[in-house]
PLY file of the C-alpha trace (Angstrom):
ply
format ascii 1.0
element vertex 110
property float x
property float y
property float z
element edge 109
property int vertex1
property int vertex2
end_header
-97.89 78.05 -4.47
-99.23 81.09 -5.42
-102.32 82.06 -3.42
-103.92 83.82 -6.18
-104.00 80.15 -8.06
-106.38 79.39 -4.97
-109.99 80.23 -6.91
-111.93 77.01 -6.54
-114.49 76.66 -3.65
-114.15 73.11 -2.06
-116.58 71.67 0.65
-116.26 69.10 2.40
-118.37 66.63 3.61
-119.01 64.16 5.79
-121.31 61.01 5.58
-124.46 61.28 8.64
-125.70 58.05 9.64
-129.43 57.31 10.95
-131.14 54.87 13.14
-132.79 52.04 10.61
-135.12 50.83 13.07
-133.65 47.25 13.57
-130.75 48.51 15.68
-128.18 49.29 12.99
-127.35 52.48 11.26
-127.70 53.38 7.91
-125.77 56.39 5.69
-128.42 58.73 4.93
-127.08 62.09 3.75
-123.88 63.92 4.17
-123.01 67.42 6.40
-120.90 69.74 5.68
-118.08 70.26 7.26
-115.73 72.57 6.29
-115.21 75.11 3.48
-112.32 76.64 1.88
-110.58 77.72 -1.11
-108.17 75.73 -3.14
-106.39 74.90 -6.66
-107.92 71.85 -8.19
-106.63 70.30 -11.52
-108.10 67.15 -13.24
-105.38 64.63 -13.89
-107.06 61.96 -15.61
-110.49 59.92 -16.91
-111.23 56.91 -17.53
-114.83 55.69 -18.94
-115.47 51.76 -18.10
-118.56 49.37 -18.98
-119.85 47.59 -16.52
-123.23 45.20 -16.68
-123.98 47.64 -19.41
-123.84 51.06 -18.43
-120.99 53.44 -19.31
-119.25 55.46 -16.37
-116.80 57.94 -16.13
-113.86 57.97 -13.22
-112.38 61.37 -13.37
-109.26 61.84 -10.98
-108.80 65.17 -9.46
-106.00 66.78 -7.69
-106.82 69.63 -5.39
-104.01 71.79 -3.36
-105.61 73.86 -0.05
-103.56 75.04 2.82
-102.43 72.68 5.34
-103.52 74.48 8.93
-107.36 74.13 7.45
-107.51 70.70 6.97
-108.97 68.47 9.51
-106.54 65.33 11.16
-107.58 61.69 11.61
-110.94 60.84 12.42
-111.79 64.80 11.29
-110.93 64.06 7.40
-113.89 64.04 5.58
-114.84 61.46 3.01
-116.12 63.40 0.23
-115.86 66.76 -1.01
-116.88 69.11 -4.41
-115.18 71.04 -6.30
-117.31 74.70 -7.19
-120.52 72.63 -6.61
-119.96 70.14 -9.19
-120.63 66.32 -8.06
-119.22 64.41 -4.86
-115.52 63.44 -5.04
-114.52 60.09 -3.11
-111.45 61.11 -1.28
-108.59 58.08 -2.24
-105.86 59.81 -0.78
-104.13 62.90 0.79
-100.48 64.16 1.97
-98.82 67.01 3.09
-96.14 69.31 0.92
-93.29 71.15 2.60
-92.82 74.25 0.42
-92.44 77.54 1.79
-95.93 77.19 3.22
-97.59 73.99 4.69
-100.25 72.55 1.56
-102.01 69.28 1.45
-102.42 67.57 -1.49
-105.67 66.03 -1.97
-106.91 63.06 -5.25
-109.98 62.14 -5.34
-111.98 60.55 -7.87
-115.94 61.55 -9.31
-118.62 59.04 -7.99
-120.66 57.65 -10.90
0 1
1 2
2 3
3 4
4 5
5 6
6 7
7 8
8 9
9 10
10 11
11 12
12 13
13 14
14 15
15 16
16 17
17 18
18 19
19 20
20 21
21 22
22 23
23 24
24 25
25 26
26 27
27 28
28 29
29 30
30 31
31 32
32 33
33 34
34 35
35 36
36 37
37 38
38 39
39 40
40 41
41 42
42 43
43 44
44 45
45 46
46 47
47 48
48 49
49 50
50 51
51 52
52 53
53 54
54 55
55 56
56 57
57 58
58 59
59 60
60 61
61 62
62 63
63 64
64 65
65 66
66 67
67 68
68 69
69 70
70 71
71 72
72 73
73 74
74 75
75 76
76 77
77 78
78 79
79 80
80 81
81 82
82 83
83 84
84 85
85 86
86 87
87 88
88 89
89 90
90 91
91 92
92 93
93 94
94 95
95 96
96 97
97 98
98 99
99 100
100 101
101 102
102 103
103 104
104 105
105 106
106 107
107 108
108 109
């Protein structure tokens, strides 16, 4: 991977959650928690009805280097790409190439 290929900002985030009142806990806004530069590529779309209203899954793939990703309970949920719209994270691994990547897919929330 070339580093110059590296141009798209990607935060991280993950979710905070907040007393309710009646002794449980609530999500309630999400932190940041770490930014960093990366190659993201969209792989695919798909636009589905459901109870009437239209949405659109789009898949992205996004490539940062390994060493500043975070490891188990560290991984944050969600994450955007350049500021555009939260990205569920469905999966990550790691690539072995001359330099340690992760490989990160994550789909758009609707």
């Amino acid at each position: 991977m070339n580093p110059g290929k590296m141009r798209n900002r990607i935060k991280f985030y993950l979710p905070t959650k907040s007393s309710d009142g009646f002794g449980g806990f609530t999500s309630s806004s999400n932190s940041l928690s770490n930014e960093m530069w990366g190659h993201a590529v969209e792989k695919s779309g798909e636009i589905t009805t459901k109870d009437g209203k239209r949405n659109y899954y789009r898949q992205i793939e996004v490539i940062i280097r390994r060493d500043s990703f975070g490891t188990g309970s560290a991984i944050p949920k969600k994450f955007t790409v350049d500021g555009a719209g939260y990205y569920r994270l469905n999966n990550y691994y790691h690539i072995l190439h001359n330099d340690e990547y992760t490989k990160i897919i994550g789909t758009l929330e609707p």
